[in-house]
C-alpha positions in Angstrom: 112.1 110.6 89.1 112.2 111.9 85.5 114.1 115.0 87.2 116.7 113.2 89.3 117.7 111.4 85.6 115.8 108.1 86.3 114.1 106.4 83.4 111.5 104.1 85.4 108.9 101.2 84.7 105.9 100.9 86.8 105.8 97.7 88.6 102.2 96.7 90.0 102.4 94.1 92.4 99.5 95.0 95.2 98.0 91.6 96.5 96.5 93.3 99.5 94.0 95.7 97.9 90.8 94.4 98.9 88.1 93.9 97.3 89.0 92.6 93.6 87.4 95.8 92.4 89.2 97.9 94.4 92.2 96.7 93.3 91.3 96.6 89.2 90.1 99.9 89.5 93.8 101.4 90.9 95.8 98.9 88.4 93.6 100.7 85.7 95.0 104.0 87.3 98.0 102.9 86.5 98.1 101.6 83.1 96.1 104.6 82.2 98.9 106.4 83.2 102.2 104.9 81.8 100.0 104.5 78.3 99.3 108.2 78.3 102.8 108.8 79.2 104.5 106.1 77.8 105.9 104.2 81.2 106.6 101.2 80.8 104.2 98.7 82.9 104.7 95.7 84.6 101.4 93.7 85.8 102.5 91.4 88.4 100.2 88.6 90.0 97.1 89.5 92.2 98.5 87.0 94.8 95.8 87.4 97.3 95.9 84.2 99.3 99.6 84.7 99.9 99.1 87.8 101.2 96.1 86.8 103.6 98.3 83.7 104.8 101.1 86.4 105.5 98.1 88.7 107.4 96.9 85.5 109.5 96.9 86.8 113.2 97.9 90.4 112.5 93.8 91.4 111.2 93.7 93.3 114.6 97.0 95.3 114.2 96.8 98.5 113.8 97.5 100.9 110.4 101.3 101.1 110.4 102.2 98.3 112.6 103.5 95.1 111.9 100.9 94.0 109.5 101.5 96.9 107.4 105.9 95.9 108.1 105.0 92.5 106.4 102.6 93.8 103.7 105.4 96.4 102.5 107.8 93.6 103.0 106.1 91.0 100.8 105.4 93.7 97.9 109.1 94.9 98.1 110.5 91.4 97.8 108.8 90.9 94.5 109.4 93.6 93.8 113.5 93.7 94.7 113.6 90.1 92.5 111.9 91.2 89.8 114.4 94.4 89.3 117.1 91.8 90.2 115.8 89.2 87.1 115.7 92.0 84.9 118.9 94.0 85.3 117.3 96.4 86.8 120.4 98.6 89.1 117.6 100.6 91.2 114.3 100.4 93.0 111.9 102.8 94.6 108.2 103.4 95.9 106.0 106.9 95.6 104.3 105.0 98.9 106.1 107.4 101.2 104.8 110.4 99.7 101.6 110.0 101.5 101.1 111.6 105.3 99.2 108.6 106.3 102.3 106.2 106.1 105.6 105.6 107.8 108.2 106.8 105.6 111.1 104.9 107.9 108.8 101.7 108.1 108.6 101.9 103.7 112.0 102.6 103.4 113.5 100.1 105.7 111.1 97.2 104.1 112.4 98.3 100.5 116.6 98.6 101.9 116.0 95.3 103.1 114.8 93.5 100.4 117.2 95.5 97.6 120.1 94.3 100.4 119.2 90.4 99.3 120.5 91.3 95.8 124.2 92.2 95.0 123.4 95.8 92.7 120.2 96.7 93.2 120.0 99.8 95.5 116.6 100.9 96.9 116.6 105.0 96.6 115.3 106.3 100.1 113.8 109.5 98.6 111.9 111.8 100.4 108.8 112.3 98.4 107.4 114.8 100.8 110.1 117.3 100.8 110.3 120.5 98.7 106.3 120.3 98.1 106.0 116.8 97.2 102.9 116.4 98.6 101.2 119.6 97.0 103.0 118.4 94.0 101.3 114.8 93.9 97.7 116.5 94.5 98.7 118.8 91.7 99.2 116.0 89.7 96.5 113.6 90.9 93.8 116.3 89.9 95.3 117.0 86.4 95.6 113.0 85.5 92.1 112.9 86.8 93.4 110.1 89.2 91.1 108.1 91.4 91.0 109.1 95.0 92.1 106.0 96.9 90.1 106.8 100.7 92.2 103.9 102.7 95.3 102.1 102.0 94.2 98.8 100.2 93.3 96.1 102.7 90.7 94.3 103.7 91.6 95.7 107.4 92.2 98.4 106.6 88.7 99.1 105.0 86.8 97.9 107.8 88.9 99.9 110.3 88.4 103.5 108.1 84.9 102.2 108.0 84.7 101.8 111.5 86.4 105.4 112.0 84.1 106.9 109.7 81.0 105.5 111.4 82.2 107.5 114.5 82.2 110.5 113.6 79.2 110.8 112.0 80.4 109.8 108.2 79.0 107.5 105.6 81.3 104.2 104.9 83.4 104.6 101.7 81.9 104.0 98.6 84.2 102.5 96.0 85.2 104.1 92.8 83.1 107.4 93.9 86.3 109.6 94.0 88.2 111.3 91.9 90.5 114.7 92.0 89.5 117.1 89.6 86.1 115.4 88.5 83.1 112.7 89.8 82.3 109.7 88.7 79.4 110.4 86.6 81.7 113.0 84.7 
């Protein structure tokens, strides 16, 4: 973003990470971050029991179907009012950049809720293009970021657990992983 010209603020707004620790320990990530390079950051609420009456009937949906639709949709619409309240003219997400999402599903959740707002623009970026995703592991391991093994939910936990299991793997262990160092470092 710096690049393209865009001063930008972090906005955390991730009521589906499951469990509480989980999702401390990738908000942490994240002020870490903007402190180091002064970014500003925006700690929105950890509205959990919205987002599990949202989830009620889609627990058995797969990753990228239309639970993941209404979890994208429900983070981009705080997100699209909050940018809205503040003046803010555009909104994006580095969700996209990884391999394991639906860049079309992301972008269509964040052009729909910038759309509710006369001046906000959500910027359909290709994070992956041109290297992005080397780019994002080079920078993972030099931050010394923590190595997120599933996308945040409670479903989405038990169903990379599951997978796992399968093929012979242990179940994820949280806060174990890091690029560029372990834990007890």
């Amino acid at each position: 973003m710096l690049a393209s010209g865009i001063d930008y603020t972090i906005f955390f707004y991730n009521p589906n990470i499951h469990p509480e620790r989980e999702y401390l320990l990738r908000k942490d990530e994240n002020v870490r971050f903007a402190e180091k390079h002064n970014v500003p950051f925006v700690d929105a609420d950890y509205d959990k029991d919205n987002w599990y009456a949202r989830a009620k009937g889609m627990e058995w949906e797969p990753e990228r179907g239309v639970r993941c639709t209404m979890c994208f949709d429900m983070r981009f619409e705080r997100t699209a009012l909050y940018a809205h309240e503040h003046g803010f003219p555009v909104m994006t997400s580095s969700l996209g950049i990884s391999r394991w999402k639906d860049m079309n599903q992301i972008n269509g959740s964040g052009v729909r809720a910038a759309a509710k707002y006369e001046g906000l623009t959500y910027w359909e970026y290709n994070w992956r293009k041109g290297g992005g995703s080397s780019r994002m592991i080079e920078i993972s391991k030099r931050e010394q970021f923590y190595q997120q093994e599933y996308c945040g939910c409670v479903y989405s936990l038990r169903d990379t657990n599951v997978s796992r299991r399968e093929r012979g793997k242990t179940p994820i262990e949280l806060g174990k992983m890091y690029y560029g160092k372990n834990e007890a470092e």
